[in-house]
C-alpha positions in Angstrom: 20.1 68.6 -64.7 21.3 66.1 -67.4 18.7 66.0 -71.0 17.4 62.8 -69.7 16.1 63.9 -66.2 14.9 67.1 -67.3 12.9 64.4 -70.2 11.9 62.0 -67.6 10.7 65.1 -65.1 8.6 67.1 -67.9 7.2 63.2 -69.0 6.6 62.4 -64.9 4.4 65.7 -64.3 2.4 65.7 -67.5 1.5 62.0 -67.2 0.6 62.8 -63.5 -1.3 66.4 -64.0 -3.3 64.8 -66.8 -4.2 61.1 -65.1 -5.8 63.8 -62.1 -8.0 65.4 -65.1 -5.6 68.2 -65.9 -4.7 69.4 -69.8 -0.8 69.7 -70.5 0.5 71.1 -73.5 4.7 71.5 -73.1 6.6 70.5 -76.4 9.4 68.7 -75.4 11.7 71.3 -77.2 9.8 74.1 -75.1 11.8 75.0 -71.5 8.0 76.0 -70.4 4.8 74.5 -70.7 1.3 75.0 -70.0 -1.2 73.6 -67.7 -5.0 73.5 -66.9 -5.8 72.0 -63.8 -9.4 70.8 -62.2 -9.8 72.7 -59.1 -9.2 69.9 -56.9 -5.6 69.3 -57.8 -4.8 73.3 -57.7 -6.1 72.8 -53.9 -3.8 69.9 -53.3 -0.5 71.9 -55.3 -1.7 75.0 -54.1 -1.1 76.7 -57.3 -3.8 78.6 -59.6 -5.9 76.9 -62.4 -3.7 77.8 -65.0 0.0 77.7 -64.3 3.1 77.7 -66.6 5.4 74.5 -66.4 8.9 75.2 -66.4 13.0 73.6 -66.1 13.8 76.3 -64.7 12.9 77.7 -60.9 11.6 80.9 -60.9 8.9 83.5 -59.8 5.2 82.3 -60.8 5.8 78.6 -62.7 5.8 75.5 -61.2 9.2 74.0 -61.5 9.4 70.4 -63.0 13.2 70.5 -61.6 15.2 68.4 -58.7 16.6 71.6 -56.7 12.8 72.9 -56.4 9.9 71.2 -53.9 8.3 69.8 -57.3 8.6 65.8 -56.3 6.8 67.3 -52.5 4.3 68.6 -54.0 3.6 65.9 -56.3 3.2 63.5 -53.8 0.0 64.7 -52.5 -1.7 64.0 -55.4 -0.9 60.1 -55.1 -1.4 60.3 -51.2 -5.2 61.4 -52.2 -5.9 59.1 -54.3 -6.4 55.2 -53.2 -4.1 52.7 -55.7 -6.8 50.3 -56.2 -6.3 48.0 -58.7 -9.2 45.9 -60.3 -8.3 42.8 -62.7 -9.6 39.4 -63.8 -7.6 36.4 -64.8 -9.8 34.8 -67.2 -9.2 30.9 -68.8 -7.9 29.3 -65.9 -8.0 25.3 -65.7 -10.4 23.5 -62.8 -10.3 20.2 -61.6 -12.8 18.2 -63.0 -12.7 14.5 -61.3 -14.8 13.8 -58.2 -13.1 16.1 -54.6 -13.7 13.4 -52.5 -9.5 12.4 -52.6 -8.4 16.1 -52.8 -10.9 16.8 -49.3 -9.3 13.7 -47.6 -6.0 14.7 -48.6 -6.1 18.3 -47.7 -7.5 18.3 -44.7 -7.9 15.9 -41.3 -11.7 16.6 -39.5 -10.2 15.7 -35.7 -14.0 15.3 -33.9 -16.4 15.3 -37.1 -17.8 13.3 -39.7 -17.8 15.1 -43.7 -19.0 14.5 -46.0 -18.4 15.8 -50.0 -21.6 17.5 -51.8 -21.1 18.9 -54.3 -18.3 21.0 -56.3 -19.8 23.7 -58.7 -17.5 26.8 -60.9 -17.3 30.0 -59.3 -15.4 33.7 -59.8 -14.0 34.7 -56.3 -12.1 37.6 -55.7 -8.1 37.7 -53.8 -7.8 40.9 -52.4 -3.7 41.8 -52.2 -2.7 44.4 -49.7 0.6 45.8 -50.2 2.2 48.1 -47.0 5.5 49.7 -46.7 6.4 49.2 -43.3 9.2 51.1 -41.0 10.4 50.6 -37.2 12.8 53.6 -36.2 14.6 53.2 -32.7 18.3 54.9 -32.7 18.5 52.8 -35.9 16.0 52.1 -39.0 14.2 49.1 -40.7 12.2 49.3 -43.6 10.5 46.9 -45.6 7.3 46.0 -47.8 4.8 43.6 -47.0 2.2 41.5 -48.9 -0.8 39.9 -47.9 -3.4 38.0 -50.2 -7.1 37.3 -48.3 -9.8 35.7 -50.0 -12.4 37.7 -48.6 -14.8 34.8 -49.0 -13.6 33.0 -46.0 -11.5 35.8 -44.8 -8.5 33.9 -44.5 -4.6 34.4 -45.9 -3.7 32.6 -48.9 -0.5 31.7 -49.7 -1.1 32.5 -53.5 1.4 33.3 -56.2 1.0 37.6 -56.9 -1.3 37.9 -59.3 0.4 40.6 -61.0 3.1 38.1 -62.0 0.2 36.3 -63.7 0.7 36.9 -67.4 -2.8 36.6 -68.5 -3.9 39.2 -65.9 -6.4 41.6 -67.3 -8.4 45.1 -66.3 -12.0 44.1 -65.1 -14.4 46.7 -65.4 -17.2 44.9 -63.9 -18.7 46.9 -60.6 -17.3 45.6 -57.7 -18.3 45.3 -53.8 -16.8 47.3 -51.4 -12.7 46.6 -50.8 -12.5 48.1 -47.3 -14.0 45.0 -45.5 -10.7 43.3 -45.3 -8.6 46.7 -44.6 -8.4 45.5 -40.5 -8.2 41.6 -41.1 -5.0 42.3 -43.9 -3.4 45.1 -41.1 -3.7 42.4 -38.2 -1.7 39.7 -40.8 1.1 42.2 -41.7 1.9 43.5 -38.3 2.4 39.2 -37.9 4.4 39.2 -40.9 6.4 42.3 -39.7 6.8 40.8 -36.1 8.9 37.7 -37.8 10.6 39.7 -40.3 11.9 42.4 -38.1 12.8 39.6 -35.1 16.9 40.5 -35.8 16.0 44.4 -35.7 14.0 44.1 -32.9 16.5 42.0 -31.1 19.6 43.8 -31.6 18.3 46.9 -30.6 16.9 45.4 -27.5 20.9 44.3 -27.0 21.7 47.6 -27.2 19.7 48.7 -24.2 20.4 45.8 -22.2 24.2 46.5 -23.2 24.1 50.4 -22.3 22.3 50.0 -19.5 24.6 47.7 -17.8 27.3 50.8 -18.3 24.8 53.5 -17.0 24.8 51.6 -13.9 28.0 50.0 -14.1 29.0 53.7 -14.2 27.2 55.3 -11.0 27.8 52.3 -8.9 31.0 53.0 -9.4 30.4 56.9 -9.0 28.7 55.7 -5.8 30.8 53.7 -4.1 33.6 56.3 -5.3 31.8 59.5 -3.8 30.9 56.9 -0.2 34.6 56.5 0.3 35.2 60.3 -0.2 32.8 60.6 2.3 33.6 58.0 4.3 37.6 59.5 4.7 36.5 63.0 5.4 35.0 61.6 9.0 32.4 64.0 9.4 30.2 64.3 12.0 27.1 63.9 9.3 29.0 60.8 7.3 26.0 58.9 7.1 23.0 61.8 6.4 25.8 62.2 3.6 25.7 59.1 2.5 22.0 58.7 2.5 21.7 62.0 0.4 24.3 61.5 -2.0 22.9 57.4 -2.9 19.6 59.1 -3.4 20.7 62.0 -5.9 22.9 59.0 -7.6 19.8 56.7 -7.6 17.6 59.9 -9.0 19.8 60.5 -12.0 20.5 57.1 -12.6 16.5 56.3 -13.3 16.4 59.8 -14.8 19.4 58.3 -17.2 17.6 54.9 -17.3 14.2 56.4 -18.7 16.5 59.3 -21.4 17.5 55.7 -22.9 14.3 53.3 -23.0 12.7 56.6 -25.0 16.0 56.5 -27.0 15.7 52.7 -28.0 11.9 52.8 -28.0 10.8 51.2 -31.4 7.9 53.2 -33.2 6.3 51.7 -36.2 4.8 53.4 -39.3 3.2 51.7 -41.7 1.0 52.8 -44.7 -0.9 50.9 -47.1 0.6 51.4 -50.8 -1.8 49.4 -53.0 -4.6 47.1 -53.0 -4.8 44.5 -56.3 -8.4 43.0 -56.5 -8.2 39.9 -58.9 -11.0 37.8 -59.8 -10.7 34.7 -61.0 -12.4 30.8 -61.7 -12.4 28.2 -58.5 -14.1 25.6 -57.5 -16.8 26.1 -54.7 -16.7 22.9 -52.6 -19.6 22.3 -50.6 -18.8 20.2 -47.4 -21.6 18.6 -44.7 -20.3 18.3 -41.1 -21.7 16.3 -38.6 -20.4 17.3 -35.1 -22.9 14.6 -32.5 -26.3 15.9 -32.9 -25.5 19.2 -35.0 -24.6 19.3 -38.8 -24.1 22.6 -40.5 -23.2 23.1 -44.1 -19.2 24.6 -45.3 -17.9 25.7 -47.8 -14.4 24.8 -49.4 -12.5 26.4 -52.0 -10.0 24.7 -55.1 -7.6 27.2 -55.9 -6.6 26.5 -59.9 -3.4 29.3 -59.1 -2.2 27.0 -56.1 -3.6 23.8 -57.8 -5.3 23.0 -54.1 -8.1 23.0 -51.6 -7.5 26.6 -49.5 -7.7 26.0 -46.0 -10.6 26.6 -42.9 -10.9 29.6 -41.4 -11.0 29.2 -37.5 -13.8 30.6 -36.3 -12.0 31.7 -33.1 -8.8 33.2 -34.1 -9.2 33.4 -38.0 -6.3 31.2 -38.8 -6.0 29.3 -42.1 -6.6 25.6 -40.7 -6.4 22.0 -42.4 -5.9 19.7 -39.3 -9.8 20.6 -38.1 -11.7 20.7 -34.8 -15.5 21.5 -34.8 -17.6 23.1 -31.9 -20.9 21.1 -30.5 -23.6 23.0 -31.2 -22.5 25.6 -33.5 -20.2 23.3 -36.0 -17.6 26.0 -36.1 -13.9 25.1 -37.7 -11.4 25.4 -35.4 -7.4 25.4 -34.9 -6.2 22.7 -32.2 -5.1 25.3 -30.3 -8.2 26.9 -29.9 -10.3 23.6 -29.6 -8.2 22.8 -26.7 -9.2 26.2 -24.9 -12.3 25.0 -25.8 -12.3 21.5 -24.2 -12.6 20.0 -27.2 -11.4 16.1 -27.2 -11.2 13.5 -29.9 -13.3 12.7 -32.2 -15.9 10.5 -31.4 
């Protein structure tokens, strides 16, 4: 190994051993090191509480080196551990004139009345889910995937990162539980992934259209070959022949036909990488519908990182929504699509 990987290696596994509680002491003009490790991490490394760090692989050190298992085992101790981010992004600007134009320009209310309340300053939280993604078939796509939800109306927003947000700071304030948008966030990427992997998919569904045209282009052929050998011999039994030898032919062929569907069959891993909670300052918009004899109270949010009203979330399929329908009695939001499973007409 070159200076500046052994550096980099020796820099990688005391940074790691210590941010999981452990003590390091290794000089970096030592070839060995020390370390004390909480018995947690000795579990997950399988290694003793004390164990020498070393460049070089040998009997009774862990070695920090590329020829050894050390990356392996290191991984475990990131695979344990969630990577959950918690930040704030403090000082950002909110609309101050009246929402009544930014309401009737965001959104179209298809069978209601609304009406504007009020529009008060509040910190909401963005939860960003990021996944690595892979579909393996007799070839391989991989890919990562982002999805922002404001849990509030557990919806998608189409939000810049807010890592790439300069003024993007640690919040240490104690936070509700992140895991409530885990299934809503895995629903939206397998979407996302759908779209993105559409040429994958489709060329490796070519693929099995295209071989198995030649697996039975092949024993047709092998068929109707074998039936004239059969046919010239003029046997007494030609046609119990025949009847045997197109059903061994038709028996391999789906035998053949099933080998490759398992062969082209696309599997899909995906695991979540990291989850970025960001709070920051919106505006809470506070809309009254009136849908015939029902009215019901919603809420709206201005989004000063998208400089815009967010959208609905359909009460039916979850969907961000702007062009609205509501229900009768309930005064739920929903998409056109699932107002019209609904029944719902006009507005009136």
């Amino acid at each position: 190994m070159s200076v500046v990987i052994r550096e980099r290696l020796s820099a990688f596994a005391q940074a790691a051993l210590e941010w999981r509680g452990g003590v390091v002491d290794w000089p970096p003009d030592k070839e060995d090191g020390e370390a004390v490790l909480p018995p947690d991490v000795c579990l997950l490394l399988k290694c003793p509480e004390a164990v020498t760090l070393s460049h070089q692989i040998r009997d009774g050190v862990m070695a920090v080196n590329l020829a050894s298992d050390f990356l392996e085992r290191m991984e475990v101790l990131f695979e344990a551990e969630p990577f959950i981010g918690v930040f704030k992004i403090p000082g950002l600007y909110l609309k101050q004139s009246s929402m009544e134009e930014p309401v009737a320009r965001a959104f179209t209310w298809r069978n209601a009345k609304v009406k504007v309340l009020s529009a008060q300053p509040t910190q909401l939280e963005y939860q960003t889910w990021h996944f690595f993604v892979s579909l393996h078939s007799e070839d391989r796509w991989e890919d990562t995937c982002s999805v922002t939800i404001n849990p509030a109306t557990r919806v998608e927003i189409q939000m810049p990162d807010p890592a790439t947000i300069a003024s993007l700071t640690p919040n240490h304030e104690p936070q509700a539980n992140h895991l409530d948008t885990f299934d809503l966030a895995v629903r939206l990427m397998v979407a996302k992934v759908k779209s993105r992997a559409a040429n994958f998919i489709e060329r490796i569904d070519s693929k099995l259209k295209r071989d198995h045209k030649r697996l039975h282009d092949y024993y047709n052929a092998l068929l109707e070959e074998t039936d004239r050998k059969v046919a010239a011999s003029k046997s007494e039994t030609t046609d119990v022949k025949r009847r045997e030898l197109a059903e061994a032919v038709q028996l391999e062929l789906r035998r053949k036909s099933m080998e490759m569907d398992e062969r082209y069959a696309v599997k899909a891993e995906f695991k979540p990488l990291a989850l970025l909670r960001a709070q920051i300052p919106a505006l809470e918009v506070k809309l009254e519908v009136f849908r015939k004899q029902s009215r019901r109270i919603h809420t709206v949010y201005w989004n000063p990182l998208m400089k815009q009203l967010e959208p609905l979330g359909c009460a039916s399929c979850g969907a961000g929504v702007n062009s609205v329908f509501f229900s009768d009695k309930e005064v739920d939001p929903l998409c056109p699509s699932c107002a019209e499973r609904r029944g719902l007409g006009a507005r009136r």
